[in-house]
C-alpha positions as a printed Julia matrix, in Angstrom:
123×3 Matrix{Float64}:
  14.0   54.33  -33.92
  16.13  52.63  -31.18
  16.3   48.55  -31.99
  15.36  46.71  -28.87
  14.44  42.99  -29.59
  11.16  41.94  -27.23
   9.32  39.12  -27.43
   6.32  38.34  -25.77
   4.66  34.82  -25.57
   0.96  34.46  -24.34
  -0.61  31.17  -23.33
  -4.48  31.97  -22.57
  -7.1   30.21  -21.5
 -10.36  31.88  -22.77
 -14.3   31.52  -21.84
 -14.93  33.82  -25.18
 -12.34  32.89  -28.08
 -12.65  35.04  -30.81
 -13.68  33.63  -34.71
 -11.73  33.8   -37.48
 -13.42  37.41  -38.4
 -12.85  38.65  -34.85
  -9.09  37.58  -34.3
  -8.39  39.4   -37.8
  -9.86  42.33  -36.61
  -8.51  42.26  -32.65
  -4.83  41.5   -34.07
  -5.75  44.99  -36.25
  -6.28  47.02  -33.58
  -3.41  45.49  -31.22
  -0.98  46.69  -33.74
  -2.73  50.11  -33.78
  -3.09  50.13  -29.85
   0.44  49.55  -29.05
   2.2   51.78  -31.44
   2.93  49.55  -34.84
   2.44  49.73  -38.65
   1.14  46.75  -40.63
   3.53  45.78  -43.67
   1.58  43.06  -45.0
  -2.21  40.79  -43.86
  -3.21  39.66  -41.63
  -3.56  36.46  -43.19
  -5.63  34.1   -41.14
  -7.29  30.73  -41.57
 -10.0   28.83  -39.48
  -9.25  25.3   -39.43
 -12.34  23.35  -38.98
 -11.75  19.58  -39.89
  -8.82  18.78  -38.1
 -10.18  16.85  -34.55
  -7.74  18.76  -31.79
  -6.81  21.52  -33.78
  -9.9   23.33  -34.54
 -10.17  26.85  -34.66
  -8.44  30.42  -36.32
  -5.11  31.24  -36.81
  -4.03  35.06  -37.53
  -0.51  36.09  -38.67
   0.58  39.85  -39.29
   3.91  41.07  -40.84
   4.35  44.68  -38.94
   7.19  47.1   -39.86
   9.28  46.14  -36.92
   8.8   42.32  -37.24
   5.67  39.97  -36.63
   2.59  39.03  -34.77
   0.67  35.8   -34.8
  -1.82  34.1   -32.8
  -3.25  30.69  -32.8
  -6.76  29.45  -30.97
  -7.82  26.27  -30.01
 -11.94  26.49  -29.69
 -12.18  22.42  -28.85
 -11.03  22.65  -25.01
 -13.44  24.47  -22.46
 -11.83  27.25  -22.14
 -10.29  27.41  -25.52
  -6.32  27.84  -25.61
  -4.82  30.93  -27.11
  -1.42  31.35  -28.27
  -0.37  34.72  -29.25
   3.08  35.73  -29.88
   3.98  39.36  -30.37
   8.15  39.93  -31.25
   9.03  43.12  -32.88
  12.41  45.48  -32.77
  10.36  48.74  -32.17
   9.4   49.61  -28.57
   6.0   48.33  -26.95
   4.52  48.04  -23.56
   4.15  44.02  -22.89
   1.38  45.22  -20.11
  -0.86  46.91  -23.37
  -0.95  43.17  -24.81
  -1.73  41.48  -21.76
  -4.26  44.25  -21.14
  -5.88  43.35  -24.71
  -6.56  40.21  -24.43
  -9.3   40.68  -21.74
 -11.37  40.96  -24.46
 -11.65  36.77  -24.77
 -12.63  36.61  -21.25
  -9.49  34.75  -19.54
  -9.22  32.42  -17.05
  -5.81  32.17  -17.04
  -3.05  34.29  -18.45
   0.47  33.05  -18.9
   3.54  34.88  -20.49
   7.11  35.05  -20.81
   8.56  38.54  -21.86
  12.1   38.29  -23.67
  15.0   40.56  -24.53
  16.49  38.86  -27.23
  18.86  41.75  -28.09
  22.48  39.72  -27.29
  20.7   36.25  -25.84
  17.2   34.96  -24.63
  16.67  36.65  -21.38
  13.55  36.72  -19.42
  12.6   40.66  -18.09
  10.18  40.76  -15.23
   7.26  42.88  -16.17
């Protein structure tokens, strides 16, 4: 397997955020659909008495490094964070593609190569 180091970094705004059941499952199948193997969870929590901060968070250790993603139901749309960084090559558009699933208003990202420094790539 060739090492590459990319990071991608989602900031969503969603009409349908998933629940704590649904994120577990979604992150699942995002490691399926772009090519990965799970090493450990997902291990997720839904945080529900915290004023600001409510909603599920979803973490998953995969062979090549790490996903997680973290959803704020409160707002209207509800913010999504989702952060995919692994070593193993991936396309970025596959995750961006994925996340239709939460209906979005708005999709943000960066995409990284953080083989030798932090640099941005333009998908």
């Amino acid at each position: 397997m060739d090492i590459v180091h990319k990071h991608i970094i989602l900031r969503i705004e969603a009409n349908k955020p998933p629940t704590e059941n649904e994120l577990r499952d979604w992150m699942v199948n995002l490691v399926d659909t772009i090519g990965m193997k799970i090493l450990a969870g997902p291990i997720s929590a839904n945080i529900t008495d915290i004023e600001g901060n409510k909603g599920p968070t979803c973490a998953v250790v995969i062979e090549t490094s790490h996903m997680a993603c973290h959803v704020w139901t409160e707002p209207d749309p509800a913010l999504i964070q989702l952060d995919v960084y692994t070593c193993g090559p991936f396309d970025p558009n596959v995750v961006i593609q994925h996340v239709q699933d939460w209906e979005p208003v708005k999709v943000e990202y960066k995409y990284l190569d953080r083989e030798n420094e932090l640099k941005e790539i333009t998908i």
